[in-house]
C-alpha positions, 0 to 999 in steps of 0.5 A: 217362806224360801223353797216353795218351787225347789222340792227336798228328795231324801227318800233315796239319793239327798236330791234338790229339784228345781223347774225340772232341774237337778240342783247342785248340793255339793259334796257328800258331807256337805248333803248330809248336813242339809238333810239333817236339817230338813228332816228337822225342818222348821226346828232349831238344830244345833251344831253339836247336833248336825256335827254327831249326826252326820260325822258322830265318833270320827268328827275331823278336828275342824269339824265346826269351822267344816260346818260353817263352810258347808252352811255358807255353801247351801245358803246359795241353793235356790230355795235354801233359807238358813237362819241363825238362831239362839241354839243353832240353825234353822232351815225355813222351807215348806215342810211340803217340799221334802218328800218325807215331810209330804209322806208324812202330811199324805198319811196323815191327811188320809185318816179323815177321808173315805176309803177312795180318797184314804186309797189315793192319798196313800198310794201317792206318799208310798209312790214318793219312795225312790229307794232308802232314806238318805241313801248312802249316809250311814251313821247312827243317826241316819240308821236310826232314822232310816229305820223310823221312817222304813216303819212308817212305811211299813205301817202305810202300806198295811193301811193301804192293805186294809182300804184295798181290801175293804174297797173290794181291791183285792185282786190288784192289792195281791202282787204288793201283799205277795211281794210285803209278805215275802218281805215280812214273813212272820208278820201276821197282819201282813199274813192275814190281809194276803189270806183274805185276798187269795180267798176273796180272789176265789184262791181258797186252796192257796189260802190255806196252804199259805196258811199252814206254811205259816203256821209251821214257820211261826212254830219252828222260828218264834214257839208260838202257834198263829195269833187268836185272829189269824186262827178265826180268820182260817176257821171262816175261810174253812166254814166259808164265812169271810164277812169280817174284813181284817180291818173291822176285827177290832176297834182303832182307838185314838185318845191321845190328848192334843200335843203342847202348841209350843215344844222345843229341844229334847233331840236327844229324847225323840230319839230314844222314843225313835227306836223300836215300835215295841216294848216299854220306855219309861220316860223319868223326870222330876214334876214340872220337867215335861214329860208328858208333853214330850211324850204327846208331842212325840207320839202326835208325830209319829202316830202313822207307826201306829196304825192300829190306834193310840191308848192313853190314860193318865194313871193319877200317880202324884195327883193331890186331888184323887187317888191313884187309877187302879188296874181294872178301872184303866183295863175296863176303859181300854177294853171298852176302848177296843170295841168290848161290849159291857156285857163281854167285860170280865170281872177281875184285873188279871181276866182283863189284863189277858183279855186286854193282850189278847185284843191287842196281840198282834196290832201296831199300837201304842200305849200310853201310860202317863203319870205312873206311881210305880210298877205295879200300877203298870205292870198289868196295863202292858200288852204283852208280844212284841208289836206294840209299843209302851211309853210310861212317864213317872217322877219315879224311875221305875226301875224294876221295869228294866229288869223285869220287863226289858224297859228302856229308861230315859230322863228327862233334864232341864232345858239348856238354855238355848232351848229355854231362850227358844222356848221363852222367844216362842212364846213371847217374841217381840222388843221385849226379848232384846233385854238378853241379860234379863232373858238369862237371869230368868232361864237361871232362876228357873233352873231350866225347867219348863213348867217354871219357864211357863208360868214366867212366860204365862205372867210376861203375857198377863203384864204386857207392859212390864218389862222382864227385869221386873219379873227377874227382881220377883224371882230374886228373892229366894224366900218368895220365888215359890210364890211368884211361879204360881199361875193360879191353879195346883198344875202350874203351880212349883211349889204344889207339883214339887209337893205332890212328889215330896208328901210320897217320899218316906219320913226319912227320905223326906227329912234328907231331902228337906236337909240337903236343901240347906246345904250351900254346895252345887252338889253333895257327895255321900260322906258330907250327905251322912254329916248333914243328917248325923246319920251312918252312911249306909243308912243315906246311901239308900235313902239317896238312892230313894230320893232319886227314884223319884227324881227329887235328886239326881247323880250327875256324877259319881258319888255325887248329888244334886237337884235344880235350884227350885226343889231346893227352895222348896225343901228349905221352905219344909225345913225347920229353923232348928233343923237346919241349924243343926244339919249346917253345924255338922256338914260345917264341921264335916268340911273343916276338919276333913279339909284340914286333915286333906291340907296336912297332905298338901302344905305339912310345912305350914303350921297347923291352927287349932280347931274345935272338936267336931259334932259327935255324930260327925266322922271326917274323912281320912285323907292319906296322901297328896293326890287324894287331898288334892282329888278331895278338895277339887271335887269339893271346891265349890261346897266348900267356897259356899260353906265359908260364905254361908258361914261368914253371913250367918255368924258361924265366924270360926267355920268362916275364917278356918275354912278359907284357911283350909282352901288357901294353899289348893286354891293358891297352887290351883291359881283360883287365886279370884276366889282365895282373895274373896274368901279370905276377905270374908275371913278376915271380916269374921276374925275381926267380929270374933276380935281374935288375934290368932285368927286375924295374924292367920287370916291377913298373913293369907290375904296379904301373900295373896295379894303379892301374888296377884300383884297388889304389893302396896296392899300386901305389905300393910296387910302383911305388916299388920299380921306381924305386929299380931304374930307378935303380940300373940308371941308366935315366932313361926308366924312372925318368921312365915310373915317376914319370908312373905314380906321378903316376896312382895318387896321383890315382887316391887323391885326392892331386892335389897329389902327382899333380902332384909326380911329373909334372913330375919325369916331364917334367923328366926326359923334357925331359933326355933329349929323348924327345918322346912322353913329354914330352908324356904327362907336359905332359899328366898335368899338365894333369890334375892342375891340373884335379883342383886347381881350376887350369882356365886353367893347365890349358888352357894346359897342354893346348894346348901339348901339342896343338902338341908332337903335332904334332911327335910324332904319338902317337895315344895321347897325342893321345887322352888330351890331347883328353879332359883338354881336354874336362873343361877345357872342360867345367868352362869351361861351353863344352859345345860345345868340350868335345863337340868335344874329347870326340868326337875323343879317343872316336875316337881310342880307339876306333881304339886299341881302349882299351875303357876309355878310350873308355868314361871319354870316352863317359860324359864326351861324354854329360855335354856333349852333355846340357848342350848340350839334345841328349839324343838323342846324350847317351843314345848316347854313355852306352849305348856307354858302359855296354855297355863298362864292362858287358863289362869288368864294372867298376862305372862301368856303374851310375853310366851306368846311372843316366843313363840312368834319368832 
């Protein structure tokens, strides 16, 4: 363990210490950093977390690559063990080294001791305070926890207040009561321990104008007379009968349960519980995330806020085994609690809940109230004023909380998966966690949530000699996982904890539920939510709004829903066969006809193919324009891919050959070019089953246009012959035309110009018989190309510019695009570089606003080329980064030949 002889100051100036010498810790930043990580000393600390904690909203543009320097820098101070860890760093010292870390242990230890010894402890962590904390340091972070740890101060010191005062210290105790009441003038504990003080120190006639100043301030600056305590306290000092120490008026219980012996992460969530020691936080989440856990691990490590005492009670809200606590059974116990005697106990939960904010009026305490079914369970268990503090965890949200009492709200979410690999580390360790594969596929199978986590770890330790690939091939089976995340008993059982929220949920929503456990998609938004229920979305909007109340769903954006993969093998297991049969007919249908009315916008060129009607109770959307296609289908590309899978593997074969269909051009013009070739695979072997030659012509023209495009011409030009040969045998003369325009693009592509050219003018010749405009176009100007790619330039450009007057009559942006990018090249070769940077320029624009990755791409790379020719190097380095950066995000290997450019 490093640092035992260098000593941490962070109360005051960030100071290191070391055999009586001050250590050099480098430049403010670099401080700052090392004090994050102390103050989470013996933690995992992320780099995204030291960066927004020390820089947050103004981080300079290097700032990681800053952080690495600044960590490298402190590795060399004496005493400084700083380790690599999955997730981020971990500073080892002693805890007892850093000065707020040995306050803390100070205090704590005091709990236990007799006055004298309490006294002594404390008088030595308050003496630790040099100044602020992290003097100088000013962001959130800091300020926030600066705030925290002045609390934890405060709260000391009020301890102190109390042994002093029942040690008969009162007359030392006086300049440090005068000096904290001046601090704290409306503090009435404060207020009440300096009354005592002046009176026993024979100061009566100080007392008690002390007192009334008081009294006038808390009537003028809060409405509100002193507190039921304060005002017994002045009548014994008026009848002379001061027996009764401030600290023996009432009880100061402890019943938090003990914390989890292993926690990890939830940096975000400790801070939102760091705020203010009052009011109420309801701390939200689904079963088996860990919220109570964090909420005992948080207030174990804060309790020193707390002097006054810790209630908790676990309300029994989701429990299967006992009904939910009532009011005036928890009041009964918390009365008992802060010294009621039964006799004292009035009858009734609104006599106990005035008798319970009337004891703890005034007291630093903190209640917690865990396992809360809804509002009004709790809302007779808050204490009231603005001293203490309320923390609430619920699978509900609770959020007439928030608008009735002032709640903060937080969620708790699913592990990262650093934090899961930390957590799975600590509670396995050993050579069986360098299998990391099988580490991950476990956090993955999991969802990242804790309980699951648990029981995986809970049978990792049971079976010591299995290895984690075998636990992984358990987990696997999605029909079976439920069953193998079941340690024994209903608490660490998923599947019983997800039921105990499922059985709460109205018919309705837990029909919803069930259902959108069936869809395929990673998330699910409003209109395809409505399909799968064959309901009105009015009516789904509020029993969505319900599931996420009790946080079996969640909006992670927008008009979008979603919950963690083993809620959903939970609904689907509640799920009917018939049931879910029916609700995947309809969100099918959904997916197909509004992703063919949202293809129309994009390609209205392409012929159509023929769909069947869609459900009754099924109303695809409307999609009116371009940009809302192309919104629409990169909002739903990942449904829709896992549509079209779940489709081709449970015999839906029209839905699994139209829905690749319909994806085709998005994911063409998008460059998801990986899942387009998949999918139409999938399709293809779903035309074959369905022995369709409609939908095999369709399917293989696709397939083998994409294969050209990802360089596969041998692959291309048989699938794509064979497409002919069933464009023909259905008589589809525009299919069999498309199919020799494609088969034109992949002889190209193979070097074989003069064959390119064969199949385009058989393409226009067929498009010139059937008067379709647009593709005669398309095809005048792949003719074009091709009389480029042989040396015919001038042919070439009259080619080109014909094509330009027939899109006056057609207006096809897409054709227009690739004319004006085959005219650049003309141009280009022509040596009239301006003409071509015109050319070039449009058909960039054009593509761009089309959203064709690729395409814009091919131009930038082109413009560039002119621009270069022309002298202007400045615009030719633009349009080859813009070039490289989407070839980059396509990873295709044009991005080095650009690369390459911009070397010279």
């Amino acid at each position: 363990m490093g640092g035992a002889k260098t000593r941490f100051a962070l109360i005051g100036t960030i100071e290191a210490h070391a055999g009586g010498e001050r250590l050099a810790l480098g430049p403010a930043m670099q401080r700052k950093v090392l004090a994050v990580m102390l103050v989470n000393v013996g933690q995992v600390v992320s780099s995204d977390q030291i960066i927004d904690s020390v820089w947050h909203n103004a981080p300079p543009y290097s700032a990681l690559s800053t952080l690495y320097t600044y960590i490298a820098r402190l590795r060399k101070v004496d005493g400084l063990e700083i380790a690599r860890r999955p997730g981020g760093y971990l500073l080892d010292v002693e805890p007892e080294s850093v000065d707020l870390h040995r306050f803390r242990t100070l205090v704590r230890r005091a709990r236990d001791l007799p006055d004298d010894s309490a006294a002594d402890l404390i008088e030595e962590a308050l003496g630790l305070w040099r100044g602020e904390p992290f003097d100088g340091a000013d962001t959130p972070w800091f300020v926030q926890q600066r705030a925290a740890f002045e609390e934890e101060r405060f709260a000391a010191r009020l301890r102190h207040g109390d042994i002093a005062l029942r040690c008969g210290r009162h007359g030392e105790l006086l300049p440090e009561l005068t000096a904290l009441a001046a601090e704290h003038p409306l503090d009435e504990r404060v207020a009440a321990q300096l009354l005592l003080a002046l009176y026993r120190d024979g100061r009566q006639a100080e007392a008690l104008r002390y007192y009334e100043d008081l009294r006038v301030r808390l009537v003028e600056e809060l409405g509100a007379d002193p507190s039921p305590e304060l005002q017994l306290l002045h009548r014994q000092m008026l009848t002379g009968d001061v027996a009764i120490a401030v600290s023996d008026r009432q009880v100061a219980p402890c019943q938090l349960p003990a914390p989890p012996p292993v926690f990890v992460g939830r940096t975000d969530i400790k801070a939102e519980l760091d705020g203010p020691v009052n009011g109420v936080v309801v701390v939200g989440g689904p079963g088996g995330v860990g919220k109570t856990a964090l909420v005992l691990r948080w207030a174990h490590d804060h309790a020193s806020r707390f002097p006054d005492g810790q209630l908790h009670v676990n309300l029994r809200g989701f429990d299967p085994s006992a009904p939910p606590a009532q009011a005036d059974v928890v009041l009964h116990s918390f009365l008992g609690a802060l010294g009621v005697l039964p006799e004292r106990m009035p009858d009734g939960v609104d006599a106990r809940s005035a008798l319970f904010r009337e004891r703890v009026a005034g007291r630093r305490m903190l209640v917690v109230l865990d396992n809360a079914l809804h509002e009004d369970q709790v809302r007779p268990l808050l204490p009231g004023g603005n001293t203490s503090l309320v923390v609430v965890t619920s699978r509900n949200r609770l959020t007439g909380l928030a608008v009735s009492d002032q709640a903060r709200l937080v969620t708790v979410p699913m592990l990262t998966d650093d934090e899961a690999v930390t957590l799975l580390t600590e509670r396995l360790g050993g050579a069986r966690l360098e299998d990391s594969a099988a580490l991950h596929d476990l956090i993955r199978l999991t969802a990242g949530l804790p309980l699951a986590l648990a029981v995986v770890a809970a049978r990792a330790l049971a079976h010591p000699a299995f290895p984690l690939r075998a636990l992984v091939k358990e987990l696997q089976d999605e029909h079976s996982r439920l069953d193998a995340l079941d340690a024994g008993e209903p608490a660490s059982n998923v599947r019983a904890v997800t039921s105990w929220s499922y059985r709460r949920l109205s018919p309705a929503a837990g029909r919803l539920f069930r259902l959108l456990g069936v869809h395929p998609g990673p998330d699910i938004e409003l209109a395809a939510s409505a399909a799968l229920a064959g309901a009105r979305p009015a009516e789904v909007r509020r029993l969505l709004d319900e599931l996420i109340r009790a946080h079996v769903l969640e909006q992670p954006a927008p008009g979008r829903f979603a919950s963690h993969d083993l809620l959903r093998a939970f609904a689907r297991e509640e799920t009917t066969p018939e049931e879910a049969r029916k609700a995947l007919g309809r969100v099918l249908d959904h997916y197909l006809h509004t992703g063919f009315a949202a293809e129309r916008q994009l390609s209205p060129h392409w012929p159509p193919i023929d769909l069947a009607p869609p459900h009754l109770d099924v109303t695809p959307l409307r999609i009116g324009s371009y940009d809302e296609a192309i919104d629409w289908f990169t909002a739903e590309r990942a449904a829709l891919l896992a549509c079209a899978d779940l489709a081709a593997r449970n015999g839906w074969d029209v839905h699994a050959w139209q829905l690749p269909w319909v994806l085709s051009t998005y994911l063409t013009r998008s460059g998801h070019w990986d899942e387009r070739a998949a999918s139409q695979r999938a399709a293809l072997a779903a035309a074959r089953r369905l022995d369709d030659h409609t939908a095999l012509a369709e399917v293989l023209l696709l397939l083998g246009r994409g294969h050209s495009v990802q360089g596969d011409q041998p692959r291309a030009i048989d699938e794509l012959t064979e497409a002919l040969t069933s464009y023909r045998t259905i008589t589809n003369r525009t299919g069999e035309g498309i199919t020799q325009f494609s088969l034109g693009l992949a002889h190209a592509r193979r070097g074989d110009p003069a064959t390119a050219l064969e199949h385009a003018q058989q393409a226009l010749t067929l498009f010139r018989g059937t008067g379709n405009r647009a593709w005669e176009t398309f095809s005048l100007t792949a003719v074009g190309w091709y009389h480029v790619l042989l040396g015919e330039i001038d042919l070439a450009a009259d080619i080109g510019t014909a094509a330009l007057r027939l899109l006056d009559e057609v207006g096809d942006r897409d054709c227009e695009a690739h004319t004006h990018r085959m005219l650049g090249v003309v141009q280009q070769q022509r040596g009239d570089h301006a003409a071509a940077a015109v050319h070039h320029q449009r058909a960039r624009e054009l593509f761009r606003g089309l959203g064709d990755s690729y395409s814009e791409a091919a131009t930038a790379d082109q413009l560039g080329d002119s621009f270069q020719a022309l002298g202007d190097n400045s615009a030719a380095r633009e349009s080859w980064l813009r070039a490289e950066t989407l070839f980059e995000a396509l990873g295709l290997p044009e991005a080095d030949t650009v690369r390459a450019k911009l070397a010279d």
